[in-house]
C-alpha positions as CSV (number, residue, x, y, z in Angstrom):
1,X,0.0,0.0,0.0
2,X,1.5,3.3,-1.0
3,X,1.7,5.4,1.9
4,X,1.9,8.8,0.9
5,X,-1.5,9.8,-1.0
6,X,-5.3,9.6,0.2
7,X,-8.4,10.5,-1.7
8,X,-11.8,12.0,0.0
9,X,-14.7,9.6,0.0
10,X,-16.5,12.3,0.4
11,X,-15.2,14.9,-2.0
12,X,-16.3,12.0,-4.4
13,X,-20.1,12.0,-3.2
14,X,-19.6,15.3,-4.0
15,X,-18.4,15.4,-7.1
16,X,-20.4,12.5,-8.7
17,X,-23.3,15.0,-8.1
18,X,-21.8,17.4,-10.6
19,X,-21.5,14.4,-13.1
20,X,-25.1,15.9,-15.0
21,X,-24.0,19.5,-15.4
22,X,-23.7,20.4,-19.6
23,X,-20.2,21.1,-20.6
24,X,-19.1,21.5,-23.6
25,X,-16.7,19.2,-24.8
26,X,-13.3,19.0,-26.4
27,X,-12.7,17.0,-29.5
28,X,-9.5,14.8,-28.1
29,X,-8.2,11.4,-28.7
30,X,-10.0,8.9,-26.6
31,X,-7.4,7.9,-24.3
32,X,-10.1,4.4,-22.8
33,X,-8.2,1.9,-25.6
34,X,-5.4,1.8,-22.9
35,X,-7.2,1.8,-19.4
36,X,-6.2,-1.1,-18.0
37,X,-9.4,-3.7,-17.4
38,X,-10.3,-5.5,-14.2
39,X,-11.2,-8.9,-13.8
40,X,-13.0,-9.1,-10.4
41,X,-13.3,-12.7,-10.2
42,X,-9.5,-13.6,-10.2
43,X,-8.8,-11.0,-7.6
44,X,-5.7,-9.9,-9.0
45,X,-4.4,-6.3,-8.0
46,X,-4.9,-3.6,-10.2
47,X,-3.0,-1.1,-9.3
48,X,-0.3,1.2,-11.3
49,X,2.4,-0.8,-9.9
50,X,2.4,-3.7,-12.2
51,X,2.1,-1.5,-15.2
52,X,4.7,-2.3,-17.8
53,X,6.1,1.4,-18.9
54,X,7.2,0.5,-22.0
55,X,3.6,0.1,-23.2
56,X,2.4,3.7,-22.8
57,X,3.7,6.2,-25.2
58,X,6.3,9.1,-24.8
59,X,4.8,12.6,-23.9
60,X,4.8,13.6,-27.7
61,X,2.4,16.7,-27.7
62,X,2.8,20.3,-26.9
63,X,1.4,21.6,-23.4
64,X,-1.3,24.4,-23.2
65,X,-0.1,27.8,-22.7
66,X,1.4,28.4,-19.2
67,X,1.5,24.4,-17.9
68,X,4.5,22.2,-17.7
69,X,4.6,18.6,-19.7
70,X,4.9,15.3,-18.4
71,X,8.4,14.7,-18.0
72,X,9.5,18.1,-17.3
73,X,11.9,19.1,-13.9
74,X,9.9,22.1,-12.3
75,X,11.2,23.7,-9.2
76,X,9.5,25.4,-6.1
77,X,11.8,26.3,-3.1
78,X,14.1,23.5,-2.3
79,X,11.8,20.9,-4.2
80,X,12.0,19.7,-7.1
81,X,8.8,17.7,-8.8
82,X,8.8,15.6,-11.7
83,X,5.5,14.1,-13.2
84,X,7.1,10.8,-14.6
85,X,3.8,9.8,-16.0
86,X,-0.1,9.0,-16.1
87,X,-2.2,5.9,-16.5
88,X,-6.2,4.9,-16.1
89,X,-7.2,1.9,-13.9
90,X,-10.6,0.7,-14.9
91,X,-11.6,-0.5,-11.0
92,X,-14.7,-2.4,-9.4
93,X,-17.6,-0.4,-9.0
94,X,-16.1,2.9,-10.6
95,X,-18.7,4.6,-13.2
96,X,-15.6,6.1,-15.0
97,X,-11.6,4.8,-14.6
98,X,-9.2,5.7,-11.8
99,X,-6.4,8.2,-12.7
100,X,-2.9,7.4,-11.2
101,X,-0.2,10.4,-12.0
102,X,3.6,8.8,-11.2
103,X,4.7,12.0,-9.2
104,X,8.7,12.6,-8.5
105,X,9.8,14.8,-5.6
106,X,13.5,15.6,-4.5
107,X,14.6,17.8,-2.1
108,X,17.4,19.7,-3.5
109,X,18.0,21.7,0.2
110,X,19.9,21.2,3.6
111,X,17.0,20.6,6.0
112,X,13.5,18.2,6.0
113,X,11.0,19.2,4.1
114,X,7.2,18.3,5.2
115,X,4.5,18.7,2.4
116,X,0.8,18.4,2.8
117,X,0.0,19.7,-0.5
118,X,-3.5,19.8,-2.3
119,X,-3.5,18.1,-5.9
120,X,-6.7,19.0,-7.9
121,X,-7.4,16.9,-11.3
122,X,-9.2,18.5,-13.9
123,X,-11.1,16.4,-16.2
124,X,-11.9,17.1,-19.7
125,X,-15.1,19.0,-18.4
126,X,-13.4,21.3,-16.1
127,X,-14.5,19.3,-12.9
128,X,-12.4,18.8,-10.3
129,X,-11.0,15.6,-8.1
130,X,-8.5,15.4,-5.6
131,X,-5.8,13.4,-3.4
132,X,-3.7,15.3,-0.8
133,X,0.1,13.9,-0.1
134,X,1.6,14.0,3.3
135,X,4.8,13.0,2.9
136,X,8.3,14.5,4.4
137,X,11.2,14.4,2.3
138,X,14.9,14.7,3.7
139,X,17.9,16.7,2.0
140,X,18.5,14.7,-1.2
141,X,15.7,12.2,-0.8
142,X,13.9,10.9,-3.9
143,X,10.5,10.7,-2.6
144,X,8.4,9.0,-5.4
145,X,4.2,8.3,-5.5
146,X,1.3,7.2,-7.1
147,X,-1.3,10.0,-7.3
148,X,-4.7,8.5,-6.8
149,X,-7.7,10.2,-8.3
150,X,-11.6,9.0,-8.9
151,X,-12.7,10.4,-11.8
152,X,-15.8,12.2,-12.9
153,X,-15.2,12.0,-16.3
154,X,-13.3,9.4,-18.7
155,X,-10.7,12.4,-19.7
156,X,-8.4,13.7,-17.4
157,X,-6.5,16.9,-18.5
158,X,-5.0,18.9,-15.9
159,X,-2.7,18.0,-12.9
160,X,-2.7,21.2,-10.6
161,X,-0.8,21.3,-7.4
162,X,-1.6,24.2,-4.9
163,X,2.0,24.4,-3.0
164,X,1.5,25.1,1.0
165,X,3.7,28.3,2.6
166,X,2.5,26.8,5.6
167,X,4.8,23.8,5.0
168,X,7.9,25.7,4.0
169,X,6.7,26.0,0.6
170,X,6.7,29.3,-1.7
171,X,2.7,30.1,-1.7
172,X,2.3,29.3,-5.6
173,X,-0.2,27.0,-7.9
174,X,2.2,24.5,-10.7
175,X,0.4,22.9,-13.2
176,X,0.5,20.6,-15.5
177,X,-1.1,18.9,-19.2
178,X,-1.3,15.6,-18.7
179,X,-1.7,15.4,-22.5
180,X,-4.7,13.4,-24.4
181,X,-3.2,10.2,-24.0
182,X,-1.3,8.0,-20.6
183,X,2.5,8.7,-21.1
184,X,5.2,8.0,-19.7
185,X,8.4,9.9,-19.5
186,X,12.2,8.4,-18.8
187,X,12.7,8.2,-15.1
188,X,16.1,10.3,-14.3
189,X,19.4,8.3,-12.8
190,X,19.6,11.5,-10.5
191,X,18.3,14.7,-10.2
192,X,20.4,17.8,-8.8
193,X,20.9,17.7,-5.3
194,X,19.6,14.3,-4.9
195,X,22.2,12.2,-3.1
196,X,22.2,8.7,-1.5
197,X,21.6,8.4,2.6
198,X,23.9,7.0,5.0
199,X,22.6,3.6,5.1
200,X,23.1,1.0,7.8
201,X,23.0,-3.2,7.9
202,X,21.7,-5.4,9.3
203,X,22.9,-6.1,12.5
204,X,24.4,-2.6,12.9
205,X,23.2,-0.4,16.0
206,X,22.0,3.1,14.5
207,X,21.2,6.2,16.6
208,X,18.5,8.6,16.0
209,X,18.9,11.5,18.4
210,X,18.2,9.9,22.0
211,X,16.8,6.6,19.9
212,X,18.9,3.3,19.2
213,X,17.5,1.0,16.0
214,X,18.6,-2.3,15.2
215,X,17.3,-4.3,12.5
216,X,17.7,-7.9,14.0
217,X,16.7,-10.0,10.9
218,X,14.7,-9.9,7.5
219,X,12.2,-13.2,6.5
220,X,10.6,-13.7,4.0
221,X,7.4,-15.4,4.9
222,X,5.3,-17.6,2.6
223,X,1.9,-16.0,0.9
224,X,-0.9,-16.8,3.2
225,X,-4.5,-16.5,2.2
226,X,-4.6,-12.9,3.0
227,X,-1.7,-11.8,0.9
228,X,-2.6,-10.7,-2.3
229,X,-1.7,-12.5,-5.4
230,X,1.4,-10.8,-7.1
231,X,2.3,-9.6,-3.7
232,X,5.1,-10.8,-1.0
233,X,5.8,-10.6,2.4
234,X,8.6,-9.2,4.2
235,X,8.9,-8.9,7.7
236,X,11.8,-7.1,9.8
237,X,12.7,-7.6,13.6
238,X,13.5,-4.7,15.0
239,X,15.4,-3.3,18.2
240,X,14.6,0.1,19.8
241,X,16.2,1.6,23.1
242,X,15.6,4.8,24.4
243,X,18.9,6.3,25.7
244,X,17.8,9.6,26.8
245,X,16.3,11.2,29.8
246,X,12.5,11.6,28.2
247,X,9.9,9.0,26.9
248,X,10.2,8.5,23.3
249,X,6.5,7.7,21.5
250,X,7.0,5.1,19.1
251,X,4.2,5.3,16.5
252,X,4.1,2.9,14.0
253,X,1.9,4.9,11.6
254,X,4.3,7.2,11.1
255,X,7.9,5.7,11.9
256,X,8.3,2.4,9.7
257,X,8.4,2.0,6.1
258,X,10.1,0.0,3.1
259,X,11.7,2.1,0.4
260,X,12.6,0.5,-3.0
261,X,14.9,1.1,-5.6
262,X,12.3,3.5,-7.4
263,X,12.0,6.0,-4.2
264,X,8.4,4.5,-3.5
265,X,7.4,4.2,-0.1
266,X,5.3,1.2,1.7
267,X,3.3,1.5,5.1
268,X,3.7,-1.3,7.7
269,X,1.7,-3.3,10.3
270,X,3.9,-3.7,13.2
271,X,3.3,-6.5,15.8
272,X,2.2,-4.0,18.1
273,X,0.2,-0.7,19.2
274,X,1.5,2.4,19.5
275,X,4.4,2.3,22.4
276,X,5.8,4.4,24.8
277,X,9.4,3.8,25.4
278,X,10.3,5.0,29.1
279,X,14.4,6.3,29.2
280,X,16.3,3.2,29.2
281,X,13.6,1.2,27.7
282,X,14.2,-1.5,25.8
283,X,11.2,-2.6,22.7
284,X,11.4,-5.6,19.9
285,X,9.3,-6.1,17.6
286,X,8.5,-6.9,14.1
287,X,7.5,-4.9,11.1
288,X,5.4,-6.8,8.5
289,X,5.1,-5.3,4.8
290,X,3.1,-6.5,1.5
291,X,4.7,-5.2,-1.3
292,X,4.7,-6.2,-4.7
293,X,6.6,-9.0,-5.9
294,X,8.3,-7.1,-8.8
295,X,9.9,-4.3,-6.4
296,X,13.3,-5.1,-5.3
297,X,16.2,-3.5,-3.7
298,X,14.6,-2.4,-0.3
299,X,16.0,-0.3,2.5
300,X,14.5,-0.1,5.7
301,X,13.6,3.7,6.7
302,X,12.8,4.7,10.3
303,X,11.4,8.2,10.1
304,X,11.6,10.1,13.3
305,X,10.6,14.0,11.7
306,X,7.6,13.8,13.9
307,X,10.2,13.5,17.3
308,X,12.5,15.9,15.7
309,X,15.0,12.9,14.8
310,X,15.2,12.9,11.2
311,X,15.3,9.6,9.5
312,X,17.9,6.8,8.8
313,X,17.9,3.9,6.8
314,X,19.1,0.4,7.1
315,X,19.9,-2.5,3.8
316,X,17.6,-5.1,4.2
317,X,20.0,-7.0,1.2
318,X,24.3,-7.7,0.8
């Protein structure tokens, strides 16, 4: 499950009222011959992750007047974003298909960025969807996401991003043609002022401001009848000691993710609550992910923003 982006169930009672409203309509290509169908009864995921690139086209068209193009490196402040590419899920239930936009962030600064920016879709009828991404992103962290929006419309058109001052971010609106057809631009080596992390292994003692981590061991557990198909499991035993003077909150909703090669991020169930750590407290424990069975090349990240540690990162492979 990607971790970073949420959609409002009720922004999309909302919006599915506006659905009999007469617009008038651009003549564009019909972009449905590649939404990708759904076939309920072999409960197969059908989410962007196990789309193959290569079969969606370059972003070969010119963007409307004053909008950046899919594939373009546009700046605000210290971040950098990137829209990589767009694709339409054709989902249970859905009266029109699911828009995914592949969004690329890097923080080109010196301290942590948090972002809880607004992203507004504009179909090809000028109505409006939306999915808000809470995210922080280190000094030279690729921070990379799927975009989720529920369409009114078949035709998705504009990807506008309303930039927060209130999260260190120039006050500004970005926005972006999607183009009439799902793309998909060349995903950069490096951008500038990305660089890698200090990275730990396994077995290695890290510490975090007044917290110790440890990652004990990494399993690989067997698919159960809960895991999704084209999914695996990874699980992580973990060590945390609190060497300072104050309890340390330990929140599992916000601390432990997976991190692949890509720069996407994966949410965790740990085998346990929410935990207070008193000083010289000692916790294990085990972090249990699903991820798909095509990423590869995971790093363990402990994010401690929300304690004022920053995050660190341990090698879950040689």
């Amino acid at each position: 499950m990607n971790r970073y982006s949420i959609t409002s169930a009720i922004l999309l009672l909302l919006l599915s009222s506006l659905a009999c409203s007469t617009v008038s309509v651009p003549q564009i290509p019909n972009p449905m011959s590649t939404v990708i169908a759904v076939n309920e009864e072999a409960q197969k995921p059908y989410g962007p992750e196990f789309i193959d690139r290569s079969t969606l086209s370059a972003p070969n068209y010119t963007p409307a007047e004053n909008t950046f193009k899919v594939g373009d490196e546009v700046r605000s402040g210290d971040l950098t974003w990137m829209v990589l590419g767009w694709v339409l899920v054709n989902e249970p239930f859905m009266t029109a298909p699911t828009l995914y936009v592949d969004m690329l962030i890097v923080n080109r600064g010196n301290a942590t960025i948090y972002t809880g920016d607004k992203y507004t879709s504009k179909d090809s009828h000028g109505q409006d969807t939306y999915d808000v991404l809470y995210t922080t992103v280190a000094p030279g962290e690729r921070v990379r996401v799927w975009l989720t929006f529920m369409l009114v419309q078949e035709q998705p058109n504009l990807l506008i991003l309303e930039a927060d001052p209130n999260y260190n971010l120039p006050a500004q609106r970005l926005t972006w043609d999607l183009g009439p057809v799902p793309c998909s631009a060349e995903v950069p080596t490096t951008l500038e002022g990305e660089r890698a992390p200090t990275v730990y292994g396994i077995g290695e003692t890290a510490t975090l401001g007044n917290l110790s981590i440890q990652v004990t061991n990494v399993t690989y557990p067997p698919a159960d009848g809960q895991t999704p198909t084209r999914y695996k499991k990874i699980h992580i035993d973990l060590i945390f000691q609190n060497l300072g003077s104050q309890d340390i909150e330990i929140d599992p909703a916000y601390a432990a993710y997976l991190k692949d090669t890509q720069g996407f991020g994966y949410s965790t169930d740990f085998a346990m609550q929410y935990n207070t750590l008193f000083p010289g407290d000692q916790l294990v424990t085990t972090a249990k992910f699903e991820v798909p069975e095509t990423a590869q090349g995971f790093m363990y990240e402990f994010d401690g923003t929300y304690l004022g540690f920053g995050k660190i990162y341990f090698a879950l492979e040689p």
